[in-house]
C-alpha positions, 0 to 999 in steps of 0.5 A, a space after each residue: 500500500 502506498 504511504 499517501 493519505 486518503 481522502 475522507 469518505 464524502 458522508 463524513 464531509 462537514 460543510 464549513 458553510 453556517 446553519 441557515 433557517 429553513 425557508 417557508 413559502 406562504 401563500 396568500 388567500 385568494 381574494 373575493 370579488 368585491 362584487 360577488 360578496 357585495 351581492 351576497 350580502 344584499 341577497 341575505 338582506 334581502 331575505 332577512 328583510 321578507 321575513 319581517 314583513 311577512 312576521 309584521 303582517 302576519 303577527 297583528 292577525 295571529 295575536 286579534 285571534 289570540 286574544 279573541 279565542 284563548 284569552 277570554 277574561 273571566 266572565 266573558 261568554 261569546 253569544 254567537 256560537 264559534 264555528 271550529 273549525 272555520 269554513 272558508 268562503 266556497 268557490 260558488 258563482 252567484 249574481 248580482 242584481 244586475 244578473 253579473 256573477 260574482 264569486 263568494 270569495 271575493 266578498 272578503 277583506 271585510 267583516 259579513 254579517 249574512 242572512 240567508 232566505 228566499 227571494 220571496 222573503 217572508 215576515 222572518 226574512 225580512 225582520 232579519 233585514 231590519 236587524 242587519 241594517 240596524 246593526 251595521 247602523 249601529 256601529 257608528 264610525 265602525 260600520 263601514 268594515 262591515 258588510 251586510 249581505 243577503 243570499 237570496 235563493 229561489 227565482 222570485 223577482 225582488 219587489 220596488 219595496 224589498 229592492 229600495 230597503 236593501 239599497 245598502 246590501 250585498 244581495 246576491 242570488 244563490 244556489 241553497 244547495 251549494 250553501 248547505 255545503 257550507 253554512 249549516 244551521 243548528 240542529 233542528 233549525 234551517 239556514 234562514 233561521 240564523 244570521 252568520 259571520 265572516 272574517 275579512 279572512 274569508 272565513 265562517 266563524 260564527 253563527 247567532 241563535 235563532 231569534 236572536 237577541 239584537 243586544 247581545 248579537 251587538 255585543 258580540 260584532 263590537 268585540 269583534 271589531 274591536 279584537 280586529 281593529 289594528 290590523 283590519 281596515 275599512 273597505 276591502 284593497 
């Protein structure tokens, strides 16, 4: 062997360079469309903002029936009976006086007060008219949020008479057989034996006694209007 030195294996070379720190890449975030989040947020505004008018509209609605069905102070008793569940206006064709058809439904968005009764119109009949009459008049200021309505069934042509004191009704000539479908009298007693109400809502949800006392059904229609009177207004839309 020869007596020159060798050099040291390369794994134990040290490097006579300093320790540096390790490098780090950092990468940024990516960036949102100024326009794309401007949008979004002007979606969830507006959704939020849909919301609110829906609760605003709907809660005086809730809160009337609220406190006319389940808080009744002590004491307090309904005359007319509540009908549960209530029956909204049926899909029904009737006429007006001047022969055009006018559909049921499109009485509502006012509080009805409503007879039924042939068009002949016997004594009953027409001390319902008067009571309806005298009611709404009753009212006084608050008389125009509610409607007075007689469903006339039968052919029979009204009198000049009957048509001059019903000047101020809605009378329009139905089928008493698609009434029956949904006005229904007390057992015993026949449609044209009660006067009915119907909310602006469209709904069925009260029915006076046959003979009905004129006081305590007045009674009633004020507490009505009253229960109502931050949300329903006078006059239909």
């Amino acid at each position: 062997m020869s007596g020159s030195k060798s050099s040291p294996p390369a794994a134990e070379h040290v490097s006579s360079q300093p320790d540096e720190p390790l490098g780090l890449t950092v990468h940024s975030m990516p960036q949102l469309d100024p326009a794309s989040a401007v949008s979004a947020a002007a979606s969830r505004r507006g959704r939020l903002k849909m919301l609110g008018v829906l609760l605003v509209c709907a809660a005086p609605v809730i809160a009337s029936y609220f406190m006319y069905y389940v808080v009744r102070p002590e004491g307090r008793r309904n005359y007319g009976e509540l009908i549960d569940p209530q029956r909204p206006l049926p899909a029904v064709q009737a006429l007006g006086r001047d022969g055009a058809a006018v559909a049921l439904p499109t009485l509502k968005d006012q509080w009805l007060l409503i007879s039924v009764a042939d068009s002949a119109c016997d004594a009953d009949c027409e001390r319902h008219l008067f009571l309806q009459r005298q009611l709404r008049e009753g009212l006084g200021k608050e008389k125009g949020r509610l409607d007075w309505v007689w469903l006339r069934t039968g052919n029979t042509a009204l009198t000049p008479a009957l048509m001059a004191a019903t000047e101020q009704a809605t009378v329009l000539q139905v089928d008493e057989a698609a009434l029956g479908a949904w006005l229904q009298p007390a057992p015993g007693q026949r449609l044209s034996d009660h006067l009915y109400v119907v909310d602006p809502l469209g709904n069925w949800m009260m029915r006076f006694p046959a003979q009905a006392d004129p006081a305590q059904v007045r009674r009633d229609l004020e507490r009505l209007l009253r229960a109502s009177a931050f949300w329903d207004k006078e006059g239909r839309p």
